[in-house]
C-alpha positions in Angstrom: -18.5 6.9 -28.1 -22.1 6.9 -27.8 -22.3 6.0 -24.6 -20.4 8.7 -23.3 -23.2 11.1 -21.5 -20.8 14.0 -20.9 -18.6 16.1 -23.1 -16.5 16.6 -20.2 -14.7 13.3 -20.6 -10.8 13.9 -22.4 -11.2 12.5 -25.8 -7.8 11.3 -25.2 -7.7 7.8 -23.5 -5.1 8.5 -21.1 -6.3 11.6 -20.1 -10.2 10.0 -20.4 -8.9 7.8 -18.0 -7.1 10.2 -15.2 -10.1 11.8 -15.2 -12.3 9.0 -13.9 -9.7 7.9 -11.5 -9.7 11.1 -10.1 -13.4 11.6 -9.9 -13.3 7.4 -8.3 -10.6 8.9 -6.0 -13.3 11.6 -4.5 -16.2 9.3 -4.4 -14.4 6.8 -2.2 -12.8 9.5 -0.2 -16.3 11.4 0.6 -18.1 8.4 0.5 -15.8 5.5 1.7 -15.0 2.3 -0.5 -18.0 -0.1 0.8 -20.7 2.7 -0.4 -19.5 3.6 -3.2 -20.6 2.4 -6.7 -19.7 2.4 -10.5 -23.1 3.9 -10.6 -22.1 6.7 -8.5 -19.2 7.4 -9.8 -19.9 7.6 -13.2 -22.6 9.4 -12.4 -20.4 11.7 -10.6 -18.3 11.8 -13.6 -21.7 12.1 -16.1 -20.7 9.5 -18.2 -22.5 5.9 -18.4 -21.6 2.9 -15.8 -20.5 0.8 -19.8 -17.5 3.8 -20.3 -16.4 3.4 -16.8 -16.0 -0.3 -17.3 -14.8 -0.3 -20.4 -11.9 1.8 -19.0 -11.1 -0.6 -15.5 -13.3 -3.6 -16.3 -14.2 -3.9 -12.8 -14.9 -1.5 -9.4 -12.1 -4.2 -7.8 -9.5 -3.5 -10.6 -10.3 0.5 -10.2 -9.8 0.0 -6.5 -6.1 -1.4 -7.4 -5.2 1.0 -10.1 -5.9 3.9 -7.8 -3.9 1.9 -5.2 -1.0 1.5 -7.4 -0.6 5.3 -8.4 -0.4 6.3 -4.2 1.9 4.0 -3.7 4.0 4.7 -6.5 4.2 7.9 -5.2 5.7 7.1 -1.8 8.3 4.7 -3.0 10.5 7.4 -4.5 10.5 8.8 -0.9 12.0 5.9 0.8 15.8 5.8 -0.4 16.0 9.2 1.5 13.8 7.9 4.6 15.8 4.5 4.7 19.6 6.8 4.9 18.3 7.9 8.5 19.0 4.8 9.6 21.9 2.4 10.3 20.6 -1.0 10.6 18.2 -3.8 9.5 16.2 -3.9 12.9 16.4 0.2 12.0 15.1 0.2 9.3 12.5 -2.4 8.8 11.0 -1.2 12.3 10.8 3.1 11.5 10.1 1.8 7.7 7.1 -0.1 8.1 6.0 2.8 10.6 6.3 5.4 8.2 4.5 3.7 5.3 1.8 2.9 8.2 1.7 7.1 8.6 1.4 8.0 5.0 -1.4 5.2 4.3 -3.2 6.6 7.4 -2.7 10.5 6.4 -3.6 9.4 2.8 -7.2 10.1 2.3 -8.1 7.4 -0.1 -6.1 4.7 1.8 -7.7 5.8 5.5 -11.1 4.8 3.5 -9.2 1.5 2.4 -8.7 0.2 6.0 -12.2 1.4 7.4 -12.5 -1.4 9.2 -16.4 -2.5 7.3 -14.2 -3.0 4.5 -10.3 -4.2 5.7 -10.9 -7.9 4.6 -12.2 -7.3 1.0 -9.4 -4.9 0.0 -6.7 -6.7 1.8 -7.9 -9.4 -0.8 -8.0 -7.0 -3.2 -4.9 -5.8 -2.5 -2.8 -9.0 -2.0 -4.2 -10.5 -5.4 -2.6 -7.1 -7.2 0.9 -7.6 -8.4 1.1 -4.0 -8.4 0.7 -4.6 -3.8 4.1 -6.2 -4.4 5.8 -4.3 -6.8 5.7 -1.4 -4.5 6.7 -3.8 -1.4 9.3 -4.9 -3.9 10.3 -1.6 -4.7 10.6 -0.5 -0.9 12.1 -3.1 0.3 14.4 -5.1 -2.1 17.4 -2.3 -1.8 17.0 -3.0 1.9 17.3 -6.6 1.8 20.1 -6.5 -0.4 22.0 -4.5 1.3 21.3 -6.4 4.4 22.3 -9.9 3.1 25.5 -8.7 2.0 26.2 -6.9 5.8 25.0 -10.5 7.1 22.3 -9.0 8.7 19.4 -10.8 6.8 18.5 -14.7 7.7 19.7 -16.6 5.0 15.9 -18.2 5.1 14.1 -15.2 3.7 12.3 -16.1 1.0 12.0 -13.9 -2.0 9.2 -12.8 -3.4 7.4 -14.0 -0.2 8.7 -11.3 2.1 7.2 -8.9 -0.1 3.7 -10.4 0.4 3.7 -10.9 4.2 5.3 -7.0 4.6 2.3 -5.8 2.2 0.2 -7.8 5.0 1.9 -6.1 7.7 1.8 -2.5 6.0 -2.5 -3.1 5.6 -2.3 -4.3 9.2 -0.6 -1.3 10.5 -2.4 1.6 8.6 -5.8 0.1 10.4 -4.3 0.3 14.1 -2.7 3.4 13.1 -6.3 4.6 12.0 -8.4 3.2 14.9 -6.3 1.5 17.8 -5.0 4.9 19.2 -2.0 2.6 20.0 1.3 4.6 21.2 4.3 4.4 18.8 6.3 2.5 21.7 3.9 0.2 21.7 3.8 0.0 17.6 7.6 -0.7 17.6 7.5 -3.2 20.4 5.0 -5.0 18.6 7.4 -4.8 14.5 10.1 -5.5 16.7 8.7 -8.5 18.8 6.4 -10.2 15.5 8.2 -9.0 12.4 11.5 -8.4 13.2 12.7 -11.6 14.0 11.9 -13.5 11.3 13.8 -11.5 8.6 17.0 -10.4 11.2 19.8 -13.1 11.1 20.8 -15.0 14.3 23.9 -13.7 16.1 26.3 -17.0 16.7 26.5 -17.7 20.0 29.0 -15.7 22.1 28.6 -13.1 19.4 27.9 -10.3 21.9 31.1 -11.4 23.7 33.5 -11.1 21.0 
């Protein structure tokens, strides 16, 4: 294309297009998400601000694509995480902490939650249906395995609980990033605010039996 200002672009499309997301990825990394442009980065990449949004269309649809491919990543991990553990209250509670860790380790998603920019990518974010495919993903083998145990309130709603756990996993990589909050006090506050709205009431006289 003509308005390609750099032969180092992949003639390929799908490579062309793994090398601008990696070049977006280091901008926002070095730079964080609020200062960074299309301008800069396709001036990073030398090729015109038209190819880069002929490839993502937008900086916010960039934003999720790159978001999509970390997470996609740490899903596979989670069967193998989620074997550690016995129960629902287990699970969900050492679950949502380790997603908190990897998002706050991960370079581009410690930028994501810098706190001059939380509120426009949890929009971002929460508008991508890729945000709750990966919660999906995560989540939905725990669930199931849960309601069949008895151990999940029969009030859960599904897709729902996908959405407010993609909430909670945003919500957690920021104190994780800035609150220097102990990971006592992280569990006590999953355990005491999360928790209970997805773990089934024991009938009464339950713990007597």
């Amino acid at each position: 294309s003509s308005d390609v200002c750099s032969s180092d672009l992949p003639a390929e499309p799908e490579q062309a297009r793994d090398y601008l997301i990696k070049v977006a990825e280091e901008c926002f990394e070095r730079h964080g998400i609020r200062r960074t442009t299309m301008d800069d980065i396709a001036a990073r990449a030398e090729v015109s601000r038209p190819t880069l949004y002929r490839y993502f269309g937008d900086r916010e649809n960039l934003i999720r694509v790159i978001s999509q491919r970390r997470a996609a990543q740490f899903a596979g991990t989670m069967p193998r995480f989620f074997a550690d553990y016995d129960s629902l209250r287990e699970k969900l509670v050492e679950g949502l902490l380790y997603l908190g860790g990897v998002g706050r380790r991960d370079q581009f998603f410690g930028a994501l939650v810098d706190s001059d920019t939380v509120g426009e990518v949890h929009q971002i974010l929460m508008d991508s249906p890729s945000a709750i495919d990966f919660a999906q993903a995560v989540w939905e083998p725990v669930l199931d395995e849960a309601r069949r145990r008895g151990e999940l309130s029969p009030q859960v709603p599904f897709p729902e609980v996908y959405r407010w756990l993609t909430s909670v996993n945003i919500l957690l990589i920021g104190w994780l990033t800035e609150d220097g909050m102990s990971a006592d006090h992280q569990r006590l506050m999953i355990d005491s605010f999360v928790v209970p709205a997805l773990i089934a009431r024991r009938p009464l006289g339950a713990d007597l039996a």
